[in-house]
N, C-alpha and C positions, 0 to 999 in steps of 0.2 A: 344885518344889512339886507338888505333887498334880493340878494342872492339866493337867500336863505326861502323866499317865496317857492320855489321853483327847486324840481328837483337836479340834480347836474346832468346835462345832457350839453348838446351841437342841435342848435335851430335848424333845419331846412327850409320850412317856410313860417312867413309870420302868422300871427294866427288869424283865420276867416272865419265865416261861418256857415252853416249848412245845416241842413235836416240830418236828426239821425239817421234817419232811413238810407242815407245816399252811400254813410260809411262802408258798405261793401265795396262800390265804384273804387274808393280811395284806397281798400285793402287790396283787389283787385287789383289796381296801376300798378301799387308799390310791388305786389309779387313778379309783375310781366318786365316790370323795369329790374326787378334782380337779376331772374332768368336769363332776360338777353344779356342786362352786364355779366353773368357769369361769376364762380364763384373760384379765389386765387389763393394763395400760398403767400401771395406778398403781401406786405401789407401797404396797403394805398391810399392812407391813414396817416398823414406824419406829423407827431408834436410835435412844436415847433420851439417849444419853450413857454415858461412861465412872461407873462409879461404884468410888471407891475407898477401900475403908474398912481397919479397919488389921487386919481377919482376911481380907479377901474382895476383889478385883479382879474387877471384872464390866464387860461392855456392855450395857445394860438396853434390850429390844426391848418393842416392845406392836404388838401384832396380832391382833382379832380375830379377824380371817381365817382365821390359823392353830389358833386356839383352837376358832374352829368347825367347821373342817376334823380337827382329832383327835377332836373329840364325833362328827362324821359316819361317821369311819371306828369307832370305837367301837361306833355304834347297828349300825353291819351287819356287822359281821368276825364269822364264824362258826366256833369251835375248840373241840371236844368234849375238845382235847385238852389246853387250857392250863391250868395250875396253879395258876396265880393273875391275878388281875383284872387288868384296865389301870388306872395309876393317870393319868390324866390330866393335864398338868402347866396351870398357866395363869399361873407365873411365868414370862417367857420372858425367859431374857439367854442369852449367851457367856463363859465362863468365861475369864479371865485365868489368874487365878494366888490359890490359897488353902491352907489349912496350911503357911505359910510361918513362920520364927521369926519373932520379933516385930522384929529388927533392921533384918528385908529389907521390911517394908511402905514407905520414902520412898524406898529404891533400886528396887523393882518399880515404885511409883508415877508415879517420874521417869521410867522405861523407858516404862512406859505410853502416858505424854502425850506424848514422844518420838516414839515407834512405831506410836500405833494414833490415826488420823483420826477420830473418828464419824461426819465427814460427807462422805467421801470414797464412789464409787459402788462399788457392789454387785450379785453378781450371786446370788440366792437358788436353792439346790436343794435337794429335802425327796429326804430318803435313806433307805433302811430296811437296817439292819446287825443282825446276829447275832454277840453275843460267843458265843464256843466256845473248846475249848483252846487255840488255833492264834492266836488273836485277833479280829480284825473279820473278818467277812465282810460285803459288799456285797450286798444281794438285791437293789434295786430304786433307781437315780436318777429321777429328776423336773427338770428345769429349770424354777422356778418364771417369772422375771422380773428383769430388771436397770433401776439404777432408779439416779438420782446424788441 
């Protein structure tokens, strides 16, 4: 399924596009928008549960934290050269499994609840990737916090 494009992550923003060159700017934001958020003990990260509906397999996340943390980097990331806006996300899940036929929605579903805990522990890390022809590239990890 179309899930399977994409490795499992939490969107923050949709994807733009820009000069490689400006990617420091972006690394830059994201480390001054850590620092001030500051780093905790709790976790401020909460699954929310599997949600499984008969187009869409998701793990539904809420976290302000995060959502304040991409408006931060937003307010200061500086690129004369980028093409189009950041779109900010502020639904946050992890993608399962969607555009599947209609027949695989109670065999993905059973695999689901099978295979994925929601309340098993977790270890968060905010990534900054560049698709290009070649695929992902990796510019920047973060170790956010681990948290059961």
């Amino acid at each position: 399924n179309a899930a399977h494009d994409y490795m499992p992550h939490c969107t923050l923003t949709g994807f733009f596009h820009d000069d490689a060159a400006a990617i420091p700017n972006y690394r830059a934001a994201l480390a001054q928008a850590l620092t001030a958020a500051g780093k905790t003990d709790t976790a401020q990260i909460q699954i929310e549960g599997l949600h499984l509906t008969e187009t869409f397999h998701y793990l539904k996340l809420e976290s302000t934290w995060l959502i304040a943390l991409i408006r931060a980097v937003a307010a200061v990331v500086q690129s004369p050269t980028r093409r189009d806006a950041l779109r900010l996300k502020d639904w946050l899940h992890v993608s399962l499994a969607y555009q599947f036929p209609p027949e695989q929605h109670e065999p993905l579903a059973a695999l689901a609840r099978e295979m994925v805990d929601p309340h098993a522990a977790v270890a968060w890390e905010l990534r900054l990737y560049e698709r290009d022809t070649s695929g992902w590239v990796l510019h920047g990890n973060w170790a956010l916090w681990s948290a059961s």
